[in-house]
TIMARVEX-170540 format. One record per residue (C-alpha): residue number from 1; residue in three letters; x, y, z. Coordinates in steps of 0.001 Angstrom, whole numbers, plus 500000, padded with zeros to 6 digits. Each point is the difference from the previous one (the first is absolute). Example, Ala and Ser with C-alpha at 12.3 -4.5 7.8 and 13.67 -1.06 7.14 Angstrom:
<lumlos>
lumlo pos = 1 code = Ala xx = 512300 yy = 495500 zz = 507800;
lumlo pos = 2 code = Ser xx = 501370 yy = 503440 zz = 499340;
</lumlos>
This chain:
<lumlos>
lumlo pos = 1 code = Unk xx = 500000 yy = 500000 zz = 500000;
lumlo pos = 2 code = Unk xx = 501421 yy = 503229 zz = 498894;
lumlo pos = 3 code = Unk xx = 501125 yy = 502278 zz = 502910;
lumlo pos = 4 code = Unk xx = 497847 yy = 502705 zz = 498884;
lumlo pos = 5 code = Unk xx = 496735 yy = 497781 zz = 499679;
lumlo pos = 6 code = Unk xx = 500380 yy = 497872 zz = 503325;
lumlo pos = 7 code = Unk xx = 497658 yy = 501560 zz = 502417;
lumlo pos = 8 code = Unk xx = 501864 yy = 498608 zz = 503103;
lumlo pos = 9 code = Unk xx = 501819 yy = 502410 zz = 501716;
lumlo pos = 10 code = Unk xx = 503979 yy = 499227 zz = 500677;
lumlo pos = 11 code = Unk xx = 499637 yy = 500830 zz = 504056;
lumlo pos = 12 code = Unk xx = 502653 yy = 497680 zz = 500976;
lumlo pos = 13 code = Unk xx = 503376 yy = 498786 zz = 499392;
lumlo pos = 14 code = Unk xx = 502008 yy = 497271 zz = 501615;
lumlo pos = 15 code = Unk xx = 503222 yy = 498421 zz = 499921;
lumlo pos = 16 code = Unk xx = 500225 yy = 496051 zz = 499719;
lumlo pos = 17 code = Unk xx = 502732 yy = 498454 zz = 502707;
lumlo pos = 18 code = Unk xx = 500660 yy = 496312 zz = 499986;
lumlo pos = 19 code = Unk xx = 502944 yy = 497870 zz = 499026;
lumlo pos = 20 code = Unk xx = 502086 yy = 500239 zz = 497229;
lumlo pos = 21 code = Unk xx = 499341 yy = 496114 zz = 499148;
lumlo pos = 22 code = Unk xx = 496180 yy = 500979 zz = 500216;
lumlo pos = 23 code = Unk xx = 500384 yy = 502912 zz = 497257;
lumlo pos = 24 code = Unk xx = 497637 yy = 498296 zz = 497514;
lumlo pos = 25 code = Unk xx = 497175 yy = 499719 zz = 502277;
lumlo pos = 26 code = Unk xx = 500710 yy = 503909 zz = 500870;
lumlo pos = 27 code = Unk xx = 499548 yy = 500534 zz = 496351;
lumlo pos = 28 code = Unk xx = 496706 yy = 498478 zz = 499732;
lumlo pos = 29 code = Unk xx = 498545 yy = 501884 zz = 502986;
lumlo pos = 30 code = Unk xx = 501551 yy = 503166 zz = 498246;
lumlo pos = 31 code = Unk xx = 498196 yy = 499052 zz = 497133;
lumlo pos = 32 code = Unk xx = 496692 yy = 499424 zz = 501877;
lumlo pos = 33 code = Unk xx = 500443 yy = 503110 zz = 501927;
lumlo pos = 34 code = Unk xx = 499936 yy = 501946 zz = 496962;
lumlo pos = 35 code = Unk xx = 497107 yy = 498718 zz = 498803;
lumlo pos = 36 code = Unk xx = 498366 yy = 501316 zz = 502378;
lumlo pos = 37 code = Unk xx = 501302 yy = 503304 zz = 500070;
lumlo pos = 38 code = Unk xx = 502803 yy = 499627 zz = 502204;
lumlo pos = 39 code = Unk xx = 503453 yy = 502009 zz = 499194;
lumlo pos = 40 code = Unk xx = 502839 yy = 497732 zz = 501091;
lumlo pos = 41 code = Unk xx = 503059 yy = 501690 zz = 500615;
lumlo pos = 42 code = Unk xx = 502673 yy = 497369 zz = 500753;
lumlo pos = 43 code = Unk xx = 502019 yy = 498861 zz = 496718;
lumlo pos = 44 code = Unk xx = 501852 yy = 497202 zz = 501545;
lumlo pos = 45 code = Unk xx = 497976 yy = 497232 zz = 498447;
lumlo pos = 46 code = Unk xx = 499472 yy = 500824 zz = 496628;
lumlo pos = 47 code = Unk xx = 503697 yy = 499045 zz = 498741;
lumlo pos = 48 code = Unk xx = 501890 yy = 496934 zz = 500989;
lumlo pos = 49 code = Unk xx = 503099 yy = 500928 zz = 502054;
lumlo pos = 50 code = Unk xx = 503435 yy = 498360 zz = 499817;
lumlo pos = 51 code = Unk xx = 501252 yy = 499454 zz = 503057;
lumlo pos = 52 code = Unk xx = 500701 yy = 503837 zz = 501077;
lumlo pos = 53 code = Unk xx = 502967 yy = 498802 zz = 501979;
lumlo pos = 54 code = Unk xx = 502097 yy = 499892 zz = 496750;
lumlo pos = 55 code = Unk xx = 499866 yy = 503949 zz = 500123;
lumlo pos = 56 code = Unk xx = 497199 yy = 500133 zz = 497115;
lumlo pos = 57 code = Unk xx = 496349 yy = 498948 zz = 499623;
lumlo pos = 58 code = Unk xx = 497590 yy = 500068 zz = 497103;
lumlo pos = 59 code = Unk xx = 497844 yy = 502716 zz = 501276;
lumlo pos = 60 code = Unk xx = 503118 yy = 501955 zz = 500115;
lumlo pos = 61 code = Unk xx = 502555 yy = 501095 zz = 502737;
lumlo pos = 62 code = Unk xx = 502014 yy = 498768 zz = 503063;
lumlo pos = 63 code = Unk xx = 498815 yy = 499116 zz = 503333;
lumlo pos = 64 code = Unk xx = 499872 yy = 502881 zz = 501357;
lumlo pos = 65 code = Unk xx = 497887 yy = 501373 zz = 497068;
lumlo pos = 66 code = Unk xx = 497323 yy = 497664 zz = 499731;
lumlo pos = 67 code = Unk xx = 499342 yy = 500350 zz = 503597;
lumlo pos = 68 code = Unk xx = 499835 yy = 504058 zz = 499445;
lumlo pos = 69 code = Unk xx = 497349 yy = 498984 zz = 497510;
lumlo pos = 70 code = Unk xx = 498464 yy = 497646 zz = 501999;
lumlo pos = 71 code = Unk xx = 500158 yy = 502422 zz = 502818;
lumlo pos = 72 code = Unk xx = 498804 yy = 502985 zz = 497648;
lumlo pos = 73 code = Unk xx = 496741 yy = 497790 zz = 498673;
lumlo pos = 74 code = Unk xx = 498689 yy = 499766 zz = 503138;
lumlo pos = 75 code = Unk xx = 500009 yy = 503623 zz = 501394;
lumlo pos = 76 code = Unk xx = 497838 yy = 500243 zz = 496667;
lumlo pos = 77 code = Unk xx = 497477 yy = 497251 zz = 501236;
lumlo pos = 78 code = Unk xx = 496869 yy = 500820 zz = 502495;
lumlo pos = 79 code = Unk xx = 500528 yy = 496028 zz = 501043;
lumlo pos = 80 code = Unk xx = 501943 yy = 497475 zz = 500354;
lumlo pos = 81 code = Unk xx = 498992 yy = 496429 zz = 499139;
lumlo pos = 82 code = Unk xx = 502296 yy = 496970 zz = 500836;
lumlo pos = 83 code = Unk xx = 499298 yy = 496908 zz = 498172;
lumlo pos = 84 code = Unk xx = 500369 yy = 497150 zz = 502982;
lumlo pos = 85 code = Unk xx = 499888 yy = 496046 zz = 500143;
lumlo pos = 86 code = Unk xx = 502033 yy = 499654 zz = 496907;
lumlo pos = 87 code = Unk xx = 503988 yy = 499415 zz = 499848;
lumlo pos = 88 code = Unk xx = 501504 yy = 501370 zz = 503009;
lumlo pos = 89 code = Unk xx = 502139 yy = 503017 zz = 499314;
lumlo pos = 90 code = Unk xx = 503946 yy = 498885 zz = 499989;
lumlo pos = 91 code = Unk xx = 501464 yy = 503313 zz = 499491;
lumlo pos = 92 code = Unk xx = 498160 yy = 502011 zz = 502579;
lumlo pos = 93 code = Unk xx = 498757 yy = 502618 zz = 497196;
lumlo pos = 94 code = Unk xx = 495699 yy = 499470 zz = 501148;
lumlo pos = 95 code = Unk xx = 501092 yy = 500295 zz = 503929;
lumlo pos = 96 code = Unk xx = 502039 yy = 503522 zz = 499060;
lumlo pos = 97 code = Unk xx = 497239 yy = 501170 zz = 497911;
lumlo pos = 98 code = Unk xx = 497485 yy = 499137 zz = 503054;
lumlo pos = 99 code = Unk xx = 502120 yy = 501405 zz = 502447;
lumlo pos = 100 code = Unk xx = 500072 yy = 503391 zz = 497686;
lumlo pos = 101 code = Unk xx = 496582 yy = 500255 zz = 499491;
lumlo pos = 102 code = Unk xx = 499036 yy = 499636 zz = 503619;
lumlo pos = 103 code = Unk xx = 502809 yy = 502831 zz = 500456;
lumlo pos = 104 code = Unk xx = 498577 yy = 502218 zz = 498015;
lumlo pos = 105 code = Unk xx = 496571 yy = 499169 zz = 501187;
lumlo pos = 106 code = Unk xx = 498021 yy = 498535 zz = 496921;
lumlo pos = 107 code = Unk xx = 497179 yy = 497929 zz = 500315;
lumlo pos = 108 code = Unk xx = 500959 yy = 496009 zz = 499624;
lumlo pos = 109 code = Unk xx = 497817 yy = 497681 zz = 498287;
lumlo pos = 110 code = Unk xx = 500774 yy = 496932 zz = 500389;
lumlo pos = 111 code = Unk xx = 499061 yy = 497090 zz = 497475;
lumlo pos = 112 code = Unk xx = 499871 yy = 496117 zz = 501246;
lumlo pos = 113 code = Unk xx = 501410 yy = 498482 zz = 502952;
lumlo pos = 114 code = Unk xx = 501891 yy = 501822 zz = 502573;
lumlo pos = 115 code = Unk xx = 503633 yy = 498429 zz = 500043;
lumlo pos = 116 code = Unk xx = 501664 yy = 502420 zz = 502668;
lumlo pos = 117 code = Unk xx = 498755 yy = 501482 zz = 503452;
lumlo pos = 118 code = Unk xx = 500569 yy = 503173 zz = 498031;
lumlo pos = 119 code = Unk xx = 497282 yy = 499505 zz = 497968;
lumlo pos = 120 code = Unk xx = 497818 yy = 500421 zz = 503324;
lumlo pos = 121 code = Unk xx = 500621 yy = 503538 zz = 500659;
lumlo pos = 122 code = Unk xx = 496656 yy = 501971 zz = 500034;
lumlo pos = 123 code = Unk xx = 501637 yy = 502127 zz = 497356;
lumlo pos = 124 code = Unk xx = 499500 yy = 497561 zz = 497745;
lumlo pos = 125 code = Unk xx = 496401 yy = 498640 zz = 498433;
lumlo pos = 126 code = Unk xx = 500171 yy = 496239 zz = 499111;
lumlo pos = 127 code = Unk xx = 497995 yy = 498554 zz = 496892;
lumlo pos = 128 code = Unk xx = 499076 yy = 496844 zz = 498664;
lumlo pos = 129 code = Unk xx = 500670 yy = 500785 zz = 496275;
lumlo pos = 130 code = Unk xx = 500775 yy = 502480 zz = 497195;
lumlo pos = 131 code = Unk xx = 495709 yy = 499299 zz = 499304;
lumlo pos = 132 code = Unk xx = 499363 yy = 500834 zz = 503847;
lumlo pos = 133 code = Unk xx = 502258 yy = 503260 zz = 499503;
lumlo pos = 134 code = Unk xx = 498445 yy = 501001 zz = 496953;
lumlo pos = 135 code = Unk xx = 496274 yy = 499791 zz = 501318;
lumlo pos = 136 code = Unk xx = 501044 yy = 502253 zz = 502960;
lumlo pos = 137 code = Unk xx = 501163 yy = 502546 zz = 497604;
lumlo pos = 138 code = Unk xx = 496892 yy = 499998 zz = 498040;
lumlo pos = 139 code = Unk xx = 498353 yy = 500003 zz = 502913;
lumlo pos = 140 code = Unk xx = 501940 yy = 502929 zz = 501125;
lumlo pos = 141 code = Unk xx = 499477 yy = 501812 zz = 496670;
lumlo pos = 142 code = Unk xx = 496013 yy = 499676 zz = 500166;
lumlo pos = 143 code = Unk xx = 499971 yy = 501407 zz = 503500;
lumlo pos = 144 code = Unk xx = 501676 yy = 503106 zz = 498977;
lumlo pos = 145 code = Unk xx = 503167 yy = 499576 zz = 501843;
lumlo pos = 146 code = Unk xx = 502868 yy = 501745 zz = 498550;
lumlo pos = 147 code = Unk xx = 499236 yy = 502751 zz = 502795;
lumlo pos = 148 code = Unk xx = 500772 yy = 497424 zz = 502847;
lumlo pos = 149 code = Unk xx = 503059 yy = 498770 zz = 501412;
lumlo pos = 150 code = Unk xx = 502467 yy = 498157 zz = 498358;
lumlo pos = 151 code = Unk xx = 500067 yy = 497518 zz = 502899;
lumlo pos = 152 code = Unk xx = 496025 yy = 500265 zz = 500015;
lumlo pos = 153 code = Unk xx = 499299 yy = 499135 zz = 496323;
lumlo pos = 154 code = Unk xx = 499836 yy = 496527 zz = 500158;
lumlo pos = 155 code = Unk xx = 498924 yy = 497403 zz = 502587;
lumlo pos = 156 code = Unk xx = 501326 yy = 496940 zz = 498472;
lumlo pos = 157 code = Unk xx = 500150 yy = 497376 zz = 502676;
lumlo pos = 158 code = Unk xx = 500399 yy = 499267 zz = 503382;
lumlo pos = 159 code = Unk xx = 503801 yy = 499196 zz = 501607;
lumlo pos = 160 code = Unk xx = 500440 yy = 496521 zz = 500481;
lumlo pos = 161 code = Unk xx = 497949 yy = 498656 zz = 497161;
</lumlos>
């Protein structure tokens, strides 16, 4: 649907955080997400990296530069949403980007089963699936809610589940 025809309004954008080895399924809930409207500012999972450790990666730059972007991508995002339940991280990249975004105070969806006691904090909202999410937010959207808290906007689950 062209930008200028699609009636939906583009209210929200969110990062996706989960590991590296799990970058495919990241790519299909980017995909999903903007279907329904949903700007998705994180990069990291549209191009197949080589191992970044060799000084170089195919979405271009060192290290310390991809992490800048990373970094960058999500000051641009209203959420965050990790991706949990699938292959543990191994190189620590979805813990840093949790840790950041509780740092800098975004809200924290997150999607499947809580792996960490981390993933209890009341800062961040626990869902069952990318569907689950997605009905919140059109929930959300109905209801008029772009004037209410970012933390407010969605009630997606209780902790615990």
């Amino acid at each position: 649907m062209s930008k200028l025809l699609d009636p939906r309004p583009r209210d929200v954008a969110i990062y996706i955080s989960t590991s590296y080895t799990d970058a495919e399924a990241a790519e299909g809930a980017a995909r999903t997400l903007r279907a329904h409207a949903v700007e998705v500012t994180s990069t990291w999972h549209a191009s197949p990296m080589v191992a970044w450790k060799s000084g170089a990666s195919a979405i271009g730059g060192n290290g310390e530069e991809i992490a800048a972007r990373c970094l960058t991508e999500m000051l641009r995002a209203d959420w965050i949403l990790v991706l949990a339940g699938g292959q543990p991280s191994t190189t620590g990249g979805t813990h840093a980007e949790l840790g950041f975004a509780i740092g800098i105070k975004r809200p924290i969806i997150l999607v499947g089963k809580p792996t960490s006691p981390f993933h209890y904090l009341r800062c961040i909202k626990l869902c069952g699936s990318i569907e689950e999410f997605l009905m919140g937010l059109m929930t959300a959207r109905v209801k008029g809610s772009r004037m209410m808290s970012q933390h407010d906007r969605l009630r997606l689950g209780k902790k615990g589940q």
